[in-house]
Backbone as CSV, one residue per row, in Angstrom:
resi,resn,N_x,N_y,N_z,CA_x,CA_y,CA_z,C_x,C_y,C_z
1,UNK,24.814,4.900,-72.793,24.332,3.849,-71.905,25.420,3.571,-70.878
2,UNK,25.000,3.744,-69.540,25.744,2.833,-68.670,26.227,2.128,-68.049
3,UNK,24.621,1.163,-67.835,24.143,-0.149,-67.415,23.102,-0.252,-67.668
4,UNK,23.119,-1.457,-67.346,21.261,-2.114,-67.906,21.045,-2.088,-66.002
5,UNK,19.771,-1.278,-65.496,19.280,-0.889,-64.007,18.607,-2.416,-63.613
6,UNK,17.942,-2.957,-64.277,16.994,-3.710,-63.861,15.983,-4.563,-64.318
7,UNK,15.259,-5.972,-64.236,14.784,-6.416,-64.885,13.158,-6.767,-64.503
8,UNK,11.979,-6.196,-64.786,10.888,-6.507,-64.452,10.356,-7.805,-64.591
9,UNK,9.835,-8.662,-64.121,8.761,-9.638,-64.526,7.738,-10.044,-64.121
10,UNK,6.747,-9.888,-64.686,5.135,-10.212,-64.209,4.827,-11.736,-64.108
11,UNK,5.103,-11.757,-63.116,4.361,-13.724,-62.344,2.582,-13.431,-61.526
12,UNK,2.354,-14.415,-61.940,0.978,-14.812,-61.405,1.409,-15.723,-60.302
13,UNK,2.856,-16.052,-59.847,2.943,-17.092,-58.205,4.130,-15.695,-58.008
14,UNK,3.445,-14.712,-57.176,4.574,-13.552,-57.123,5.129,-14.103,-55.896
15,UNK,4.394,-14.470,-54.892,5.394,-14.951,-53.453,6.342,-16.162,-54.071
16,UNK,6.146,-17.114,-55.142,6.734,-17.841,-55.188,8.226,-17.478,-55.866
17,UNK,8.092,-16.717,-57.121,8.793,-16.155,-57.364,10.021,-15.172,-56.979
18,UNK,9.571,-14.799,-56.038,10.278,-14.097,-54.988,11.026,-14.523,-53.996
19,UNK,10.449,-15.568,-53.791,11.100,-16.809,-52.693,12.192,-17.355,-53.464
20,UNK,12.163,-17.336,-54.578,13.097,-18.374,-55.725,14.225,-17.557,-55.795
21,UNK,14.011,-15.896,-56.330,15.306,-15.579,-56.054,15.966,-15.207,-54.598
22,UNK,15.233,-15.027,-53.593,15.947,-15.128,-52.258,16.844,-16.419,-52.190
23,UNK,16.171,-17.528,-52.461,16.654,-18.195,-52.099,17.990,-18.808,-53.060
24,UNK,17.816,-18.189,-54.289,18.751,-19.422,-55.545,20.258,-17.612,-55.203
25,UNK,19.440,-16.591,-54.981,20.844,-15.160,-55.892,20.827,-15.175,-54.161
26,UNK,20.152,-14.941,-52.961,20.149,-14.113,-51.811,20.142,-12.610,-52.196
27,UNK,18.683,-12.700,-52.561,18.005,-11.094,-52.883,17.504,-11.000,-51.952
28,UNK,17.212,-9.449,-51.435,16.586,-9.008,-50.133,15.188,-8.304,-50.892
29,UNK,14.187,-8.453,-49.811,13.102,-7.698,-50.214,13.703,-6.340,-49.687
30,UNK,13.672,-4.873,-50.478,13.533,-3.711,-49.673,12.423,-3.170,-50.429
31,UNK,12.881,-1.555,-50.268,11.999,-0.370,-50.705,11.565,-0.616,-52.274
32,UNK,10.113,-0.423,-52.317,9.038,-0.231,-53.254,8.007,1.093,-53.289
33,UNK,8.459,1.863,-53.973,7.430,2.627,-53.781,6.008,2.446,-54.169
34,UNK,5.055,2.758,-53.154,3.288,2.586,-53.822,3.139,2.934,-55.256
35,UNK,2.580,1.960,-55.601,2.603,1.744,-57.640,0.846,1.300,-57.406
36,UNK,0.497,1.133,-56.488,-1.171,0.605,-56.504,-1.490,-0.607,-56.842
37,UNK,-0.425,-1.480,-57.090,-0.586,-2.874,-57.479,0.711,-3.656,-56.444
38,UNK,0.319,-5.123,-56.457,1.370,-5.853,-55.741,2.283,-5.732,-56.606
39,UNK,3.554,-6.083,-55.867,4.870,-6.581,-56.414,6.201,-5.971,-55.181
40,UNK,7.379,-6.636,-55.770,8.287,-7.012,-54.645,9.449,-5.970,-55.428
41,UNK,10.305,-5.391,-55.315,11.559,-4.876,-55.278,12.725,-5.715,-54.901
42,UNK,13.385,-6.693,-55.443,14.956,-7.308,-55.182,15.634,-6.850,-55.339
43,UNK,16.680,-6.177,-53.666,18.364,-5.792,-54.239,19.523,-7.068,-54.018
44,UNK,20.261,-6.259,-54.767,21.684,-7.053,-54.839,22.160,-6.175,-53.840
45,UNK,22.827,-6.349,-52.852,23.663,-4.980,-52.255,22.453,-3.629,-52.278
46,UNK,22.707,-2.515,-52.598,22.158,-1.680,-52.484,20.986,-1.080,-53.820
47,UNK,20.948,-2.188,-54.837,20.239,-2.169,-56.031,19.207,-2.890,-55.812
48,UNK,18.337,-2.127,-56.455,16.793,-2.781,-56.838,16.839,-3.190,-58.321
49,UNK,17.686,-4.693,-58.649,18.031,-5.618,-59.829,16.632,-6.436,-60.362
50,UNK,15.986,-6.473,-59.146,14.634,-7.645,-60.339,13.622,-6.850,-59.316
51,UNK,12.529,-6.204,-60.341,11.000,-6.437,-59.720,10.610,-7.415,-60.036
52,UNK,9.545,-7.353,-59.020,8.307,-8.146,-59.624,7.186,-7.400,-59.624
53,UNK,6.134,-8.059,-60.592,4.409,-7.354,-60.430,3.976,-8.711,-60.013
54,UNK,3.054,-8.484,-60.361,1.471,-9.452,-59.802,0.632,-9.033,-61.216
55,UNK,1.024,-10.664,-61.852,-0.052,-10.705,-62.924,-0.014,-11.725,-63.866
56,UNK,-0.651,-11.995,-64.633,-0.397,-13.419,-65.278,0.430,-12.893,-66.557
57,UNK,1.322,-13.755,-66.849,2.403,-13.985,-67.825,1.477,-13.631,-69.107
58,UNK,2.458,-14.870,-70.096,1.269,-14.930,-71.343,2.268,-15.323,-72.537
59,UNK,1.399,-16.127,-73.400,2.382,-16.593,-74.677,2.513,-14.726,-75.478
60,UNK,3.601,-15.234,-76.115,3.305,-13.351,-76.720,3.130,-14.552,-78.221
61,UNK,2.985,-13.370,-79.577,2.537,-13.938,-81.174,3.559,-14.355,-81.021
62,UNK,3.304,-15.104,-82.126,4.653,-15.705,-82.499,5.690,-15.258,-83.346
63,UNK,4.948,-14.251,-84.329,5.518,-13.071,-84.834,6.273,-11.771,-83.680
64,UNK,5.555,-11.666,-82.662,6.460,-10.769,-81.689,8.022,-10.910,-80.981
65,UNK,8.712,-9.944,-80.930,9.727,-9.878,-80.381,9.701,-10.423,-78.602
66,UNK,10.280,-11.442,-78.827,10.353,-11.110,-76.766,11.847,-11.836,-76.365
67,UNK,12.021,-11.339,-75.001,13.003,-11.426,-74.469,13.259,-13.032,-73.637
68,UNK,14.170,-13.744,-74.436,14.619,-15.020,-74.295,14.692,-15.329,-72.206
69,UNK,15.923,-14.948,-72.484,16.030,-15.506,-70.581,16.905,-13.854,-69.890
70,UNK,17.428,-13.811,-68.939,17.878,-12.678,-68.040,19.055,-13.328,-67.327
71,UNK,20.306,-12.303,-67.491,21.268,-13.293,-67.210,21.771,-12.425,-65.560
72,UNK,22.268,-13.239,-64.780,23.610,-12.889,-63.269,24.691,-12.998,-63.561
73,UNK,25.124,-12.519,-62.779,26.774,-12.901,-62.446,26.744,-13.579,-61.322
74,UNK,27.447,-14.679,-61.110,27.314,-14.951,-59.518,29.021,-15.299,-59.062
75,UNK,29.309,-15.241,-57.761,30.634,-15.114,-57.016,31.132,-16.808,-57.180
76,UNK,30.278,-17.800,-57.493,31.302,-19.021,-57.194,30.179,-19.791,-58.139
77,UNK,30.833,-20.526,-58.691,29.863,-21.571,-59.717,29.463,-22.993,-58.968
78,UNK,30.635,-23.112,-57.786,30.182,-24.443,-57.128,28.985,-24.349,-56.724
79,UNK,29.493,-23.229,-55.496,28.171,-23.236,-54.565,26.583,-22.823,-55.205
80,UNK,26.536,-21.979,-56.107,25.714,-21.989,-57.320,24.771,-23.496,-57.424
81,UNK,25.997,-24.138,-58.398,25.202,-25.502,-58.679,25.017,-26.374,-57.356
82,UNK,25.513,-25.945,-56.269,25.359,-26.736,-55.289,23.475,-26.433,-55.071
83,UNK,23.629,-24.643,-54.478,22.433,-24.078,-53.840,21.360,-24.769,-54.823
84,UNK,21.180,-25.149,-56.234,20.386,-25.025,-57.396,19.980,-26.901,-57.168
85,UNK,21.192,-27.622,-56.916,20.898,-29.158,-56.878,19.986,-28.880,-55.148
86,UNK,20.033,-28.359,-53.966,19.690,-28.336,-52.808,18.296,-27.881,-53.020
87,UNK,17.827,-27.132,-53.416,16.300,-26.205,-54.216,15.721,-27.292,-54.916
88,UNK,16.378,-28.602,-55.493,15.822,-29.628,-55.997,15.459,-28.828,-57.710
89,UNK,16.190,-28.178,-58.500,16.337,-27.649,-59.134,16.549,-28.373,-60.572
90,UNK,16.358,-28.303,-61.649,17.123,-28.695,-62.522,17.469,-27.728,-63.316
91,UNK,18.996,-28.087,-64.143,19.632,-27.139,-64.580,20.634,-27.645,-65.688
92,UNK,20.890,-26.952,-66.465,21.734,-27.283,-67.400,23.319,-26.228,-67.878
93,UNK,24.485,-26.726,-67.328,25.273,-26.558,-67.674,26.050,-26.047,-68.591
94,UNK,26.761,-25.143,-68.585,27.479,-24.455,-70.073,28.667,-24.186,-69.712
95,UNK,29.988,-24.932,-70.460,31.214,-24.149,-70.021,31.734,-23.381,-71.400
96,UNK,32.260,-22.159,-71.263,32.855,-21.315,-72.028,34.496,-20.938,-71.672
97,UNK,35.560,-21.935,-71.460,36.732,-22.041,-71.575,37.310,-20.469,-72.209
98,UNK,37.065,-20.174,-73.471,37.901,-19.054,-74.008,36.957,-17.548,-73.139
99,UNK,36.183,-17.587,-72.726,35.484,-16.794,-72.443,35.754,-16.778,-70.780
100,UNK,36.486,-17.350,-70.097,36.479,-17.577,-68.774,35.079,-17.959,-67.692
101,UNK,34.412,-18.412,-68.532,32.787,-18.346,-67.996,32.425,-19.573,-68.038
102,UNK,31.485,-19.599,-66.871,31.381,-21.413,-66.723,29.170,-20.885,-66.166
103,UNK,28.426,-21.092,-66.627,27.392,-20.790,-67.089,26.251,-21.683,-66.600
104,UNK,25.109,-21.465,-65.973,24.378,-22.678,-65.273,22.925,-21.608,-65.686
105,UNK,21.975,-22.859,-66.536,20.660,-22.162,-66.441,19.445,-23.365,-65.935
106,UNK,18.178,-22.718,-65.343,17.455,-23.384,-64.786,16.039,-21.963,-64.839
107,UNK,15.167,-22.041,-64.619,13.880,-21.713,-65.023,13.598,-21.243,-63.222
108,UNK,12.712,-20.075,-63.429,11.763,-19.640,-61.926,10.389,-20.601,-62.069
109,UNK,10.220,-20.175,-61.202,8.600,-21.140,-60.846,7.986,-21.023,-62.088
110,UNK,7.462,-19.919,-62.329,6.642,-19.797,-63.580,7.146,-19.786,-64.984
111,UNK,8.191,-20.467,-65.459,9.286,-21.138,-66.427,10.342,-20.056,-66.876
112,UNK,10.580,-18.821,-66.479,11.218,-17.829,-67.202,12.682,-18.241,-67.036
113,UNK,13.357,-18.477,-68.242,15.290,-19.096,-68.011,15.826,-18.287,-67.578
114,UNK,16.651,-18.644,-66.459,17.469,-17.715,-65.716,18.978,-18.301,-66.180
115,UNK,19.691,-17.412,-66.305,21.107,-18.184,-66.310,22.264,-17.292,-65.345
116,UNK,22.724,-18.311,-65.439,23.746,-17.673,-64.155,25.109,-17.967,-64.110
117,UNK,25.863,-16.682,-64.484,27.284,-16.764,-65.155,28.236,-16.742,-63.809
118,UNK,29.466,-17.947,-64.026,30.501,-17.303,-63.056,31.493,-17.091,-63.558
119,UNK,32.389,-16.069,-63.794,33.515,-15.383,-64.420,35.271,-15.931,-63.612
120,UNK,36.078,-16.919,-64.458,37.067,-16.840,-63.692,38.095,-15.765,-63.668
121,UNK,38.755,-15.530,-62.599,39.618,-14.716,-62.715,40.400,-14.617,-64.374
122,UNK,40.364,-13.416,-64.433,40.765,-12.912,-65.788,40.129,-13.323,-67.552
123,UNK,39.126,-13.655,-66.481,37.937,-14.219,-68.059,37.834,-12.675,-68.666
124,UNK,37.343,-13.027,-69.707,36.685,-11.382,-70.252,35.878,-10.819,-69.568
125,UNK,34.766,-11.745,-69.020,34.065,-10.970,-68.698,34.132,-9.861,-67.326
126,UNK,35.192,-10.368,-67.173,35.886,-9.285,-65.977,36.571,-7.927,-66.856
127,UNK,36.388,-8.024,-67.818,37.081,-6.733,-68.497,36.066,-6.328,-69.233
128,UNK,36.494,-4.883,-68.255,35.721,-3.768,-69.133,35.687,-3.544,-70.089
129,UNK,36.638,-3.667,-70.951,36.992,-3.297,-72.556,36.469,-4.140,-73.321
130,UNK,35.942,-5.756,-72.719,35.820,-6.878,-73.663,34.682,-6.605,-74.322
């Protein structure tokens, strides 16, 4: 394994959704190739990091496995919680002191937890080895 490429998610408010991360990460819409259904392509830089489809969500069993929230990295934790209080956002806070990570989560339109890590200089999570 070398990285994790990318994270899909199926919203039924896909413009809204899409708008949310432009506006909370500054994702760009680019290239999508024809799949025959809507949905959006978000890069970071030169990566296509979050699709989207077009479709309604859904409780999964309760017995099923599913995937909690989807985490970022982001460059500054202020401006972060700043952009997130400006979006009229709510969000909840996490600091991780031994971990160099100071941690902010808040939900997309259609409730999926996003969290959003900022790494201080020489936290672990700046190391490769950690």
């Amino acid at each position: 394994m070398v990285a994790l490429d990318h994270v899909t998610l199926r919203t039924d408010a896909l413009k809204a959704t899409r708008d949310f991360f432009i506006a909370l990460l500054d994702l760009t819409v680019g290239y999508r190739p024809d799949f025959g259904f809507p949905g959006y392509w978000l890069y970071a830089g030169d990566r296509p990091i979050v699709h989207l489809i077009s479709g309604p969500g859904g409780a999964a069993e309760r017995d099923a496995e599913t995937i909690d929230h989807t985490a970022f990295i982001v460059d500054d934790y202020a401006a972060t919680r700043d952009r997130l209080e400006a979006m009229g956002l709510q969000y909840s806070p996490q600091d991780l002191p031994e971990l160099g990570e100071q941690r902010l989560f808040t939900f997309t339109p259609t409730g999926i937890l996003i969290e959003l890590v900022a790494c201080s200089p020489g936290g672990l999570a700046n190391n490769p080895h950690a």
